[in-house]
Backbone as a chain_set.jsonl record, in Angstrom:
{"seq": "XXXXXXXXXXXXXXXXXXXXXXXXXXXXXXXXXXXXXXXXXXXXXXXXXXXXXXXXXXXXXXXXXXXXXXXXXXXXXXXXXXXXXXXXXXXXXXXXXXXXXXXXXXXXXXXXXXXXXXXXXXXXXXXXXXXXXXXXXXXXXXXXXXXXXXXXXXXXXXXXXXXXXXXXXXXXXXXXXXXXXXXXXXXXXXXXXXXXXXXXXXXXXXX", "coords": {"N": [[56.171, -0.756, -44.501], [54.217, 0.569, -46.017], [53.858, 2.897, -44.378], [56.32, 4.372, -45.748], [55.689, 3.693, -48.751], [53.36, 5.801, -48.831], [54.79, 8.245, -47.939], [56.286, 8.52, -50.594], [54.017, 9.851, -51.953], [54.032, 12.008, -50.908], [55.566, 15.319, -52.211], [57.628, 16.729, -50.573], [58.633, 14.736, -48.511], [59.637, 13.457, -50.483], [62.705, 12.285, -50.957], [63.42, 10.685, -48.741], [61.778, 8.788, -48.622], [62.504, 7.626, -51.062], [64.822, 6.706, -50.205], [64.627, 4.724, -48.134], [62.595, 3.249, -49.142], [64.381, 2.19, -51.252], [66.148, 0.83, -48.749], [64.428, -0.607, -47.894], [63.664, -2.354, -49.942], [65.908, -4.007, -50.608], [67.257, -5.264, -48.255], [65.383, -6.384, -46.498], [64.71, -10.095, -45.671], [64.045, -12.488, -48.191], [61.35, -14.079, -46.799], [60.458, -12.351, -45.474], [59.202, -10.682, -46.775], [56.43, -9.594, -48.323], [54.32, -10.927, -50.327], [53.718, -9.589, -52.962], [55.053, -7.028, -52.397], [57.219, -6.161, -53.703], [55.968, -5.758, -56.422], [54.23, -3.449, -55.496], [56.129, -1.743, -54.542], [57.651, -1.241, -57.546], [55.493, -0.311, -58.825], [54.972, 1.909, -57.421], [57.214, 3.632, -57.76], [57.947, 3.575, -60.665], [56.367, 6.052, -61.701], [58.24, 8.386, -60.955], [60.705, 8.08, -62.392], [59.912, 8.587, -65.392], [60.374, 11.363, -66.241], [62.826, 11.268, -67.116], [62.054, 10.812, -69.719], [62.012, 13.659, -70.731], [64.088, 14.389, -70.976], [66.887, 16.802, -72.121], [69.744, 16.725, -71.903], [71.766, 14.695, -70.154], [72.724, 15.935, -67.659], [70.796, 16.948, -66.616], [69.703, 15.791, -64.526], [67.45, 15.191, -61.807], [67.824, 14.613, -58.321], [65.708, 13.648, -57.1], [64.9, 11.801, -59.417], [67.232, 10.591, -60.044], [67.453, 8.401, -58.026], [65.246, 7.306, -58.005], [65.518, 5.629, -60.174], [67.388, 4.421, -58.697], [66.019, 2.872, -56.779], [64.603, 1.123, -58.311], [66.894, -0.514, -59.244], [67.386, -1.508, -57.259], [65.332, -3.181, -56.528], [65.246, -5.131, -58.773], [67.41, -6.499, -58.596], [66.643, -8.547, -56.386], [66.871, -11.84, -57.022], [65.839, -13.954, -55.895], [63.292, -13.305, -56.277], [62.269, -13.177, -58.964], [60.593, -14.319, -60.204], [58.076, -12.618, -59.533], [59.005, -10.044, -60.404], [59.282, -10.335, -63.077], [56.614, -10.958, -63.73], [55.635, -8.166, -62.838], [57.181, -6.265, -64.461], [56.664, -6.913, -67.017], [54.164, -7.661, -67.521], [51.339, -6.687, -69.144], [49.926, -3.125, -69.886], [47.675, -2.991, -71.084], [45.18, -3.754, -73.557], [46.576, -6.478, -75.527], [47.718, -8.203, -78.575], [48.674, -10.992, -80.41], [49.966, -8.899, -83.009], [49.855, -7.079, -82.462], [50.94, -4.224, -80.365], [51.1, -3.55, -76.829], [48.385, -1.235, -75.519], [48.764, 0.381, -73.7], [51.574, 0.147, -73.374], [54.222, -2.283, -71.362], [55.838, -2.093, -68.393], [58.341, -2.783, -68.697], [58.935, -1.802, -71.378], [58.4, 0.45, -71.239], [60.926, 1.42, -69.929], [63.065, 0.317, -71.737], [61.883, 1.976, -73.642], [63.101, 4.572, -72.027], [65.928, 3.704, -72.349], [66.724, 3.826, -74.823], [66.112, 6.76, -75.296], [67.894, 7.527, -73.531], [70.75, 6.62, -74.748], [70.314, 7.901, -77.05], [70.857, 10.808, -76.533], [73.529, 10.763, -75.244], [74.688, 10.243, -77.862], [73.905, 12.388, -79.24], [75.452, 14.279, -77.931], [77.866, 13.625, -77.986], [78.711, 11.343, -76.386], [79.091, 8.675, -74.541], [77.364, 5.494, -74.111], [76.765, 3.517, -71.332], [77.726, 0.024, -72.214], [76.822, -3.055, -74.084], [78.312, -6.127, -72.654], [78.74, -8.23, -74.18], [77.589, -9.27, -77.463], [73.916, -10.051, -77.568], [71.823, -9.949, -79.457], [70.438, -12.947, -79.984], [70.392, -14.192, -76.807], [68.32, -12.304, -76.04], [65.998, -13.125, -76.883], [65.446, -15.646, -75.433], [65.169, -15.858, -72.597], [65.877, -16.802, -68.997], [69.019, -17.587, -68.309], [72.257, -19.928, -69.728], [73.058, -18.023, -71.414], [72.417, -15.63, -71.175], [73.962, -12.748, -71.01], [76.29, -10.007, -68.781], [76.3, -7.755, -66.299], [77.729, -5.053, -65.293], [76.82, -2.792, -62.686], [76.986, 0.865, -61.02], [78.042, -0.003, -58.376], [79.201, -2.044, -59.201], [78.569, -4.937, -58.969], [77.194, -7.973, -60.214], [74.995, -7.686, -63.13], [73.301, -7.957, -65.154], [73.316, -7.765, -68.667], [74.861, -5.559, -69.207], [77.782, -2.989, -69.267], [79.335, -0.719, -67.189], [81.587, 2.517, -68.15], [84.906, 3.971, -67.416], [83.642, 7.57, -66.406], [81.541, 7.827, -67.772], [77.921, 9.08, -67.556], [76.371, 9.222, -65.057], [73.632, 9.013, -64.661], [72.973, 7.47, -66.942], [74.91, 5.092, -66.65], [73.507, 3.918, -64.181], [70.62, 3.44, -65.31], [71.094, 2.082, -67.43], [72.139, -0.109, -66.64], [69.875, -1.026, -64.866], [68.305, -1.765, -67.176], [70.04, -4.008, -67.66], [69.271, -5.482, -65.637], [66.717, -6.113, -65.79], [66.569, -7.626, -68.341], [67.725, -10.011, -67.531], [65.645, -10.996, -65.956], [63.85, -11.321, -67.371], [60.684, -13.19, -69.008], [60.785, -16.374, -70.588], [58.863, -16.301, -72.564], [58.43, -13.13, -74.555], [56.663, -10.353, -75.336], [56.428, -9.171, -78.686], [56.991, -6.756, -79.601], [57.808, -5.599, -76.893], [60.247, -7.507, -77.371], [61.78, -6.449, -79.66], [61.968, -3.971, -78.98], [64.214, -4.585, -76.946], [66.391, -5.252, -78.745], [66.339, -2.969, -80.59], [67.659, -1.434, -78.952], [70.062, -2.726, -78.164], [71.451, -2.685, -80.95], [71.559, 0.119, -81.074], [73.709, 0.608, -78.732], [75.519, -0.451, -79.115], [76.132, -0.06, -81.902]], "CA": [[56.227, -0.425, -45.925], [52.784, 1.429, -46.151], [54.389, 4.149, -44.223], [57.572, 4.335, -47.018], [54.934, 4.148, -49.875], [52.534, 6.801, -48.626], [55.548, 9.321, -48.438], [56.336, 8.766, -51.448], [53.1, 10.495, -52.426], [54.506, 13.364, -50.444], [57.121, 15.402, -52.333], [58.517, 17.189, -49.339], [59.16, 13.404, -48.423], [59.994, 12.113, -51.209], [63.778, 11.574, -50.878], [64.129, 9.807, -47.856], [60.98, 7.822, -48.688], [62.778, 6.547, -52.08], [66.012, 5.808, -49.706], [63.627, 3.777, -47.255], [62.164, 2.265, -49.897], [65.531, 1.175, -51.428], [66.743, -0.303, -48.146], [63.425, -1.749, -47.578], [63.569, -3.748, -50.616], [67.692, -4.368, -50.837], [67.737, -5.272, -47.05], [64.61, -7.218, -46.092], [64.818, -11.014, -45.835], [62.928, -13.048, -48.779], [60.675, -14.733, -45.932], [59.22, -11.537, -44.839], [58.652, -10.019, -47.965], [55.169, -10.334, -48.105], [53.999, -11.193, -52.089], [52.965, -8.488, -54.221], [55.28, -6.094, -51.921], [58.084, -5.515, -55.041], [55.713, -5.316, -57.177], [53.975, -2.212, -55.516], [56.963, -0.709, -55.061], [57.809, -0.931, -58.597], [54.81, 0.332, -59.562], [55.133, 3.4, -56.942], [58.252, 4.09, -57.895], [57.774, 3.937, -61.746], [56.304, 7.348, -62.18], [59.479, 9.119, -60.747], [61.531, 8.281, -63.641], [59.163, 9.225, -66.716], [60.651, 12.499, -66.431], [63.893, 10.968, -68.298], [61.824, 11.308, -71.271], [61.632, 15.079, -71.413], [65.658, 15.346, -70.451], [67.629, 17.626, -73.45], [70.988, 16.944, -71.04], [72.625, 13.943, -69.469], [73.291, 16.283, -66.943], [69.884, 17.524, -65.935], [68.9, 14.709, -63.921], [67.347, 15.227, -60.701], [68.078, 13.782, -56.973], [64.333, 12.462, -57.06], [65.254, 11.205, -60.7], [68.644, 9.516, -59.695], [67.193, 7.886, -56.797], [64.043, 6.34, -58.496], [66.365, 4.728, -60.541], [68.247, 3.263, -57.92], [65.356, 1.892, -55.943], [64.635, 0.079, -59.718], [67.769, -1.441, -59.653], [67.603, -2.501, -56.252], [64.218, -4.045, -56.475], [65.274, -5.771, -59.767], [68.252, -7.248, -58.093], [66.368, -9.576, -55.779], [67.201, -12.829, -57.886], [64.831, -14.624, -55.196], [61.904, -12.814, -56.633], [62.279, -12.97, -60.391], [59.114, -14.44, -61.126], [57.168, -11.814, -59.788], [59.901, -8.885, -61.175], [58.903, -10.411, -64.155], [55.091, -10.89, -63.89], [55.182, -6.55, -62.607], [57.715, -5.496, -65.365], [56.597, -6.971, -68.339], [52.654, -7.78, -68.01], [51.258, -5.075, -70.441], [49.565, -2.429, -69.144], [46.682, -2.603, -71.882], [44.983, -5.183, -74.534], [47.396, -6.641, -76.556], [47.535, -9.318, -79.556], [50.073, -11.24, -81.325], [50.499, -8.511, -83.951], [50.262, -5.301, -82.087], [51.545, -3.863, -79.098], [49.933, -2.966, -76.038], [47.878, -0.481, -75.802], [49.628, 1.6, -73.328], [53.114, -1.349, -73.245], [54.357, -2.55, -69.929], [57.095, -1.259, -67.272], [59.745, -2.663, -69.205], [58.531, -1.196, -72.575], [58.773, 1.885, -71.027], [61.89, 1.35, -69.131], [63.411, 0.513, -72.9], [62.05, 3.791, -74.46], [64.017, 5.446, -72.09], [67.072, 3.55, -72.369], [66.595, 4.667, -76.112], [66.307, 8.163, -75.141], [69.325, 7.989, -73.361], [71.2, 6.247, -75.373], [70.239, 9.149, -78.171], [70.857, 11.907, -75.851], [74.488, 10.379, -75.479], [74.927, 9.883, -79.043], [74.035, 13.587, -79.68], [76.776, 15.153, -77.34], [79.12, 12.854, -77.864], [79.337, 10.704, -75.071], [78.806, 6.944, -74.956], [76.205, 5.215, -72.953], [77.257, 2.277, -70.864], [77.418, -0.45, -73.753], [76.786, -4.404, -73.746], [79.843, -6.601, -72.691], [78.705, -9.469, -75.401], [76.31, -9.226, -78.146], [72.633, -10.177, -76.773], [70.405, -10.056, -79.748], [69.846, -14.093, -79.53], [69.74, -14.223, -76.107], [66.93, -11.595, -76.144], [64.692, -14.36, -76.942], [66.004, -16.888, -74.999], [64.956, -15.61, -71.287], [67.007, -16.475, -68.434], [69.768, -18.961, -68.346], [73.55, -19.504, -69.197], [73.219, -16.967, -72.217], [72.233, -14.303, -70.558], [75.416, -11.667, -70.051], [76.157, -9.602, -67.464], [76.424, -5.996, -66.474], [77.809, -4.303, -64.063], [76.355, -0.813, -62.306], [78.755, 1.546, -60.581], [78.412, -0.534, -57.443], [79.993, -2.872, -59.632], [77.35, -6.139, -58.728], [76.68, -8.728, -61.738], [73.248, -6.734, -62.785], [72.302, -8.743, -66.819], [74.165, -7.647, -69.924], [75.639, -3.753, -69.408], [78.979, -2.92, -67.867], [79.876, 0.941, -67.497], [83.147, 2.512, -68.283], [84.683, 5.168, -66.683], [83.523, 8.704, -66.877], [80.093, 8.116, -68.666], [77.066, 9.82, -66.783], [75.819, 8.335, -63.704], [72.607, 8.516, -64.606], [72.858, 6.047, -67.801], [75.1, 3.717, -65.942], [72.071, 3.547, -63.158], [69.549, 3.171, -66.306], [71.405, 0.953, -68.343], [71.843, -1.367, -65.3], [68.754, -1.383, -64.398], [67.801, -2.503, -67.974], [70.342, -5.042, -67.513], [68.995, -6.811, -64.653], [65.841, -6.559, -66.343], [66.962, -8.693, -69.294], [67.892, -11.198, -66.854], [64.533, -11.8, -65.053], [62.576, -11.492, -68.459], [59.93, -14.722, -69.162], [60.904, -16.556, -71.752], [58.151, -15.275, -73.49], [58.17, -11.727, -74.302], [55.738, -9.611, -76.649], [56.858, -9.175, -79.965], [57.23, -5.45, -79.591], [59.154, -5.604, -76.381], [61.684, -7.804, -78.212], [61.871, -5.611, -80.992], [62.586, -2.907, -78.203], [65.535, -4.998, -76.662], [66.933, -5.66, -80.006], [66.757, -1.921, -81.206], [68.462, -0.293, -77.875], [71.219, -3.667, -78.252], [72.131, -2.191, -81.686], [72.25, 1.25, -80.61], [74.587, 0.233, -77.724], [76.601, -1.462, -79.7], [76.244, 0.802, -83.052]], "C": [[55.08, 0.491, -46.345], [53.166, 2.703, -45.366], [55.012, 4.484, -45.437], [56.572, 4.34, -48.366], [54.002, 5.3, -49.712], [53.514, 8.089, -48.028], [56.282, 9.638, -49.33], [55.542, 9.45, -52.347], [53.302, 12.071, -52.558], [55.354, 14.101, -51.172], [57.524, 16.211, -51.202], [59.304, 15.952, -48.626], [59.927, 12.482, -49.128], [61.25, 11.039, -51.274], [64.129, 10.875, -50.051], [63.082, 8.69, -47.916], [61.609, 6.866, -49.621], [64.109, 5.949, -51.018], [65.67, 4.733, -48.917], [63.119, 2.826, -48.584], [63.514, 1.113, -50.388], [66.393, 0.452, -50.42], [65.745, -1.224, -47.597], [63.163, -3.031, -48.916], [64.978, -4.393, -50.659], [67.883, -5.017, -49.224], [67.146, -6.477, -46.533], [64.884, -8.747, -47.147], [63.649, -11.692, -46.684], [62.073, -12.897, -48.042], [59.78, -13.776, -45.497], [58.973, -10.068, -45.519], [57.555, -10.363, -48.854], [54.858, -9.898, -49.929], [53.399, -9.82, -51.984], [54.129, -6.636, -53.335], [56.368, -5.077, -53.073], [57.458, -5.227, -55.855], [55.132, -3.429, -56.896], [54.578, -1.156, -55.556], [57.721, -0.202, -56.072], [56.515, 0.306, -59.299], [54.637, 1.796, -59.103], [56.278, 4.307, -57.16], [58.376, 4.363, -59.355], [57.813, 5.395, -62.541], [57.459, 8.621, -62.022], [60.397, 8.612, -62.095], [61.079, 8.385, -64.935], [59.922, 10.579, -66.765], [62.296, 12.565, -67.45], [63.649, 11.043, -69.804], [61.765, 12.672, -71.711], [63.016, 15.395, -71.125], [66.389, 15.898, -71.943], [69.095, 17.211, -73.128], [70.96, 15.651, -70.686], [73.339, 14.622, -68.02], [72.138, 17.104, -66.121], [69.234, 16.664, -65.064], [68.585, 15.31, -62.5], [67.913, 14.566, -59.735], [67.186, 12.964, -57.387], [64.416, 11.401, -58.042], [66.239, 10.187, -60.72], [67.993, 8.612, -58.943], [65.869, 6.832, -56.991], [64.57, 5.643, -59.175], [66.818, 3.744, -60.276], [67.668, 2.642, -57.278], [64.659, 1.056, -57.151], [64.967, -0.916, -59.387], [67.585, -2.613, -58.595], [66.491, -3.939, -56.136], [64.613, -5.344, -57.514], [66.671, -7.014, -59.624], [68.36, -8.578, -56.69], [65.849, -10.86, -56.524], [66.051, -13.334, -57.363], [63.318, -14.514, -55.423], [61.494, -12.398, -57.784], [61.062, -13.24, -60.83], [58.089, -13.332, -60.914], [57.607, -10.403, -59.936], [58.801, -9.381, -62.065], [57.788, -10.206, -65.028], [55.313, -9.037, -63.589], [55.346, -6.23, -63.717], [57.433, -6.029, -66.639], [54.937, -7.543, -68.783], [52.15, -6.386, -68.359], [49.809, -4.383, -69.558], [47.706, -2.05, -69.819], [46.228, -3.822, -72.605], [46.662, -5.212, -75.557], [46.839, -7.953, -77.744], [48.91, -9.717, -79.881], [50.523, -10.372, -82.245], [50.814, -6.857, -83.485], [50.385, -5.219, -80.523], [50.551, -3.788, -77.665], [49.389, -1.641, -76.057], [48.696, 1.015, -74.904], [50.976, 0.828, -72.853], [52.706, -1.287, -71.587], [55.703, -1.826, -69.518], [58.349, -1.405, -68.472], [59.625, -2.092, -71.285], [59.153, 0.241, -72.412], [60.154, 1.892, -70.302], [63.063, 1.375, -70.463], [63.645, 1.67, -73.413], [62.954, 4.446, -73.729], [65.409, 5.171, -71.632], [67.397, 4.048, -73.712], [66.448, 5.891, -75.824], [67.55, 8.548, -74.523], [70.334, 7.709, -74.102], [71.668, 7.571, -76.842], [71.051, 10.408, -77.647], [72.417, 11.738, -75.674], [75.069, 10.512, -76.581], [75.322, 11.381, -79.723], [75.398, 14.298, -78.967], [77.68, 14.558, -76.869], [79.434, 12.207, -77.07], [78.534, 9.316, -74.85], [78.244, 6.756, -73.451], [76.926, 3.898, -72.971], [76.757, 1.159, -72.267], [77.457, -1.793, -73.232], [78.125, -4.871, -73.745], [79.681, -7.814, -74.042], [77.272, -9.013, -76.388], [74.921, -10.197, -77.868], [71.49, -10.314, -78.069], [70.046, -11.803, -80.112], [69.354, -14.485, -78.608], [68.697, -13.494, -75.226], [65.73, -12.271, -75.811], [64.638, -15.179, -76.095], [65.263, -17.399, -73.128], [66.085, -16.188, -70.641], [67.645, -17.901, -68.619], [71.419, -18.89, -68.839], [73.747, -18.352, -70.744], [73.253, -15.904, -72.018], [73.907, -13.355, -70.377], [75.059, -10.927, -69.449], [76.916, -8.737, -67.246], [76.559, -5.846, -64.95], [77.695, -2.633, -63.674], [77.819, -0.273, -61.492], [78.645, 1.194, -59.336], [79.465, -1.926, -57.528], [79.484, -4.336, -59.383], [77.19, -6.212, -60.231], [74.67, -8.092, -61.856], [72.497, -7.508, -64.613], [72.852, -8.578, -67.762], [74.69, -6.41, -70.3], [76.855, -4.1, -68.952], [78.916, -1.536, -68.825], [81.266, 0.9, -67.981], [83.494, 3.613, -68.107], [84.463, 6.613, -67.321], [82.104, 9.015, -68.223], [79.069, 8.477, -66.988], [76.114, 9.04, -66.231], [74.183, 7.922, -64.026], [72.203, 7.364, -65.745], [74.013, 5.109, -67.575], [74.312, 3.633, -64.895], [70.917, 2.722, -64.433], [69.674, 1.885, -66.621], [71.579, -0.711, -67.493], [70.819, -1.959, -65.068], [68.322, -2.204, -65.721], [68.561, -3.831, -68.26], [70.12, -5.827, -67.201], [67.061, -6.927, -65.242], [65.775, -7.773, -67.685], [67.035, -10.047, -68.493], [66.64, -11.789, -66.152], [63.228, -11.483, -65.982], [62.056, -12.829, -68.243], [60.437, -15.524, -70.314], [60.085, -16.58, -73.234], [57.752, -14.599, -73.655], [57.297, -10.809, -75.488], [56.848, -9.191, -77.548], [57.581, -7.684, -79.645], [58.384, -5.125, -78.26], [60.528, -6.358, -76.992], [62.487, -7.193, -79.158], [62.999, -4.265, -80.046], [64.031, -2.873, -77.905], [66.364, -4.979, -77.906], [67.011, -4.36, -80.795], [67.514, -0.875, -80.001], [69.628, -1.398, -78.053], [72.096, -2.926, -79.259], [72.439, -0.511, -81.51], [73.16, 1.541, -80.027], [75.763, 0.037, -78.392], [77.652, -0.949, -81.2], [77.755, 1.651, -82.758]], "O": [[55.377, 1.239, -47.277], [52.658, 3.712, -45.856], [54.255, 4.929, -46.299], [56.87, 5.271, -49.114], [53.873, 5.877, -50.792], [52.837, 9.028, -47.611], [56.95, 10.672, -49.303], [56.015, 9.746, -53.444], [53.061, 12.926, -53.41], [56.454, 13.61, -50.915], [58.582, 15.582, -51.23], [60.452, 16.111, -48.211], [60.532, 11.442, -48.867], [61.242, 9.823, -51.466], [65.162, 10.244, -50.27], [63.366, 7.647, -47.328], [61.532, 5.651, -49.436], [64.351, 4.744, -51.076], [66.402, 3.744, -48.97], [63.472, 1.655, -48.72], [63.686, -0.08, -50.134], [67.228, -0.369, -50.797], [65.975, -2.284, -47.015], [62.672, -4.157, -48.843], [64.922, -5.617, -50.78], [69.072, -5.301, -49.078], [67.811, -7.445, -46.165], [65.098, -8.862, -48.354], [62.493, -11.642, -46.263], [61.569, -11.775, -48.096], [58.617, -14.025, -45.176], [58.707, -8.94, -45.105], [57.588, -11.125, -49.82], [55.132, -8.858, -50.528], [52.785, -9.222, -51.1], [53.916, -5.475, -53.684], [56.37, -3.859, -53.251], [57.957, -4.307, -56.501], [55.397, -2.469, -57.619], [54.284, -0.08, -56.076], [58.367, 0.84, -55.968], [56.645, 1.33, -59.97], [54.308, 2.721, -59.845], [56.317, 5.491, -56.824], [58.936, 5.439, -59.562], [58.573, 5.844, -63.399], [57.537, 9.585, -62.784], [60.545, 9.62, -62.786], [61.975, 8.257, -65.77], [60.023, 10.806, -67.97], [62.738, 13.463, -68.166], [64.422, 11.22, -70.745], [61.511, 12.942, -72.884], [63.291, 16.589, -71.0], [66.291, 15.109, -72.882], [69.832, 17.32, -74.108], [69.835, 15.216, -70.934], [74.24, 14.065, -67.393], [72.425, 17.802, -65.148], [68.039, 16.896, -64.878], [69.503, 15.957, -61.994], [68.693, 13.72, -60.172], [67.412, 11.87, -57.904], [64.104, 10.247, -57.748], [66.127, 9.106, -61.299], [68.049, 7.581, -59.613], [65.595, 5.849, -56.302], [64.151, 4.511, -58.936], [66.889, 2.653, -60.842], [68.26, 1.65, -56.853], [64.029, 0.105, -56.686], [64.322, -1.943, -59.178], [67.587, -3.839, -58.701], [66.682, -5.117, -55.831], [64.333, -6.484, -57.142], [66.855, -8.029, -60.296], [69.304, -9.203, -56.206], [64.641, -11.033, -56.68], [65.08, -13.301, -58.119], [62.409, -15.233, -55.006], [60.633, -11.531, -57.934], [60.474, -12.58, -61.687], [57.311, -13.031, -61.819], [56.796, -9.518, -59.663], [57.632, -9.017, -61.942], [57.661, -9.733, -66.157], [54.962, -8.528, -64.653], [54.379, -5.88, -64.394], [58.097, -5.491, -67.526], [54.546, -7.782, -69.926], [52.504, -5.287, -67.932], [48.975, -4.96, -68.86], [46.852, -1.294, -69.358], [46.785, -4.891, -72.354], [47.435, -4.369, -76.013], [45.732, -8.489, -77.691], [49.959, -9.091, -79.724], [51.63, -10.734, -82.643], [51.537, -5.941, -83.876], [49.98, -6.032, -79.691], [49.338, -4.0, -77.68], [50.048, -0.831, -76.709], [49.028, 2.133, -75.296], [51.324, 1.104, -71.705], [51.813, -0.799, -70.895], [56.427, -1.141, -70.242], [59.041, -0.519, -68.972], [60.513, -2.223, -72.126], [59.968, 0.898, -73.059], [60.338, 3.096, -70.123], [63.926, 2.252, -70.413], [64.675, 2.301, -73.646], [63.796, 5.04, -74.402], [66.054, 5.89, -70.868], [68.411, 4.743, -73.779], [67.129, 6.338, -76.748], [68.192, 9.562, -74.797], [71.07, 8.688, -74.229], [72.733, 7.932, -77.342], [71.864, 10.95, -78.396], [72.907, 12.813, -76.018], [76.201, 10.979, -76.454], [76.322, 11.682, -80.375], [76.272, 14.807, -79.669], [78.261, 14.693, -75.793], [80.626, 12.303, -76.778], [77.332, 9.177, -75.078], [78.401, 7.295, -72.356], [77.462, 3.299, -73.904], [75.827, 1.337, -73.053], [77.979, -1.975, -72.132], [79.011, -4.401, -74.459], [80.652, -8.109, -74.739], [76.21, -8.539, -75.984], [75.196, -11.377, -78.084], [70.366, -10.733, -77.793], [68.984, -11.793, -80.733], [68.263, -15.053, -78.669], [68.29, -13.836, -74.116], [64.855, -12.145, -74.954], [63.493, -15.59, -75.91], [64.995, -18.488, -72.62], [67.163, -16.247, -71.231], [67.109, -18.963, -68.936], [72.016, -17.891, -68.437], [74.904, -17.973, -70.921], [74.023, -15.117, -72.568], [74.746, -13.583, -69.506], [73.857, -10.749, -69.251], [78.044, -8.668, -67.735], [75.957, -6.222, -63.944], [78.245, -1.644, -64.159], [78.979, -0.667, -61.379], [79.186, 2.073, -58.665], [80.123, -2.553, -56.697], [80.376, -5.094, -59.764], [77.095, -5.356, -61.111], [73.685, -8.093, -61.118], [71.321, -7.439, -64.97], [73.161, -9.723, -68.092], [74.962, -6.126, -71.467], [77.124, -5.155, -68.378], [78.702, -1.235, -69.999], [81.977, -0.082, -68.196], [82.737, 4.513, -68.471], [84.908, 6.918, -68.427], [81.852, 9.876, -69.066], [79.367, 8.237, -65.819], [75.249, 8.353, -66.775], [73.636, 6.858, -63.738], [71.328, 6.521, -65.549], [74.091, 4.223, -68.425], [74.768, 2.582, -64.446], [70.537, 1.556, -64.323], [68.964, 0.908, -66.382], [71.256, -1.875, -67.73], [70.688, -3.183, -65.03], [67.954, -3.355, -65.487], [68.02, -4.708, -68.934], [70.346, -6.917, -67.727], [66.363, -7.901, -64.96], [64.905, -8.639, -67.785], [66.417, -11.047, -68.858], [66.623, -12.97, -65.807], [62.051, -11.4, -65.632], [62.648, -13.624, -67.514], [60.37, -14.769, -71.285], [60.427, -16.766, -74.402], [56.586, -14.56, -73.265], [57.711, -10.886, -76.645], [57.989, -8.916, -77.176], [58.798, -7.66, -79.46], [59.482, -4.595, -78.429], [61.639, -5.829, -77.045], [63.677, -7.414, -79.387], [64.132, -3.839, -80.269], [64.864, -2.011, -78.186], [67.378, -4.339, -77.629], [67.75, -4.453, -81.774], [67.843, 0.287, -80.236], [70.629, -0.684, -78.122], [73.203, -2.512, -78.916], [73.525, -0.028, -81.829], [73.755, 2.567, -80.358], [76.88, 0.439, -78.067], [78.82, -1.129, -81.547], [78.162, 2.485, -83.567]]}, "num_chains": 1, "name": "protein.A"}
């Protein structure tokens, strides 16, 4: 794995490093998935999809861009390792308080904003972003359990509270997935401001 993260540094590497990466986390057995290893590769993998915030298009997405995505999802889809999904993607990246945010949020803060950017970016040129199968803003709060709904990506796997539908753009059924299965391996207690987050991309979805 320290090979596979240190060509991800590379870009001449980068694409077969994120495909290594995604069958090194989608493949390898719990047991010899040594702690803190999802989290690093969340956190190495992170910076590849910031670039969704500067997209004008639904159709400008990169390879590197698609593909950081999908080693997200994959990571976020090892049920076996929710608690420390949870502890990566939603411990804040800065001070926080009960009344204000973090200072610079956490993964899934940012993972939000740019389900809200896609979501918008959809909205503007007419074309609908994968949308919730049940309404979610109770079990927002709730963390995981039998409230939770459940989303399916275009591999079609139970992934948290999305499902696509055909002929919307690959890259916000990857996204929206991914923020699916993030819903599902939230804590059951989440900063004010991320809730707020979930609860203003739900009604957009849904709007």
């Amino acid at each position: 794995h320290a090979l596979v993260f240190e060509l991800l540094q590379k870009p001449s590497d980068s694409q077969g490093a994120l495909r290594a990466c995604g069958d090194l986390l989608a493949c390898t057995p719990y047991p010899k998935l040594k702690p803190g290893l999802i989290s690093e590769a969340v956190i190495q993998v992170l910076p590849g999809i910031r670039p969704i915030a500067r997209l004008d298009t639904l159709d400008g997405a990169t390879q590197h861009l698609s593909a950081s995505v999908v080693v997200l999802g994959a990571a976020l889809k090892r049920d076996e390792c929710c608690e420390e999904l949870a502890h990566v993607f939603f411990s804040a990246c800065g001070p926080a308080s009960a009344t204000h945010p973090p200072a610079t949020g956490s993964p899934a803060d940012e993972l939000l904003n740019l389900g809200l950017h896609i979501a918008s970016l959809a909205q503007a040129h007419g074309l609908r972003a994968p949308r919730f199968s049940t309404p979610v803003g109770s079990p927002v709060g709730r963390g995981r359990g039998k409230g939770t709904p459940v989303a399916r990506g275009r591999g079609g796997s139970q992934a948290g509270s999305l499902e696509a539908e055909p002929g919307e753009p690959p890259l916000a059924i990857d996204l929206m997935a991914v923020i699916g299965r993030l819903a599902s391996v939230r804590p059951v207690q989440i900063h004010q401001h991320t809730r707020e987050l979930f609860q203003t991309l739900v009604e957009e979805l849904l709007g």
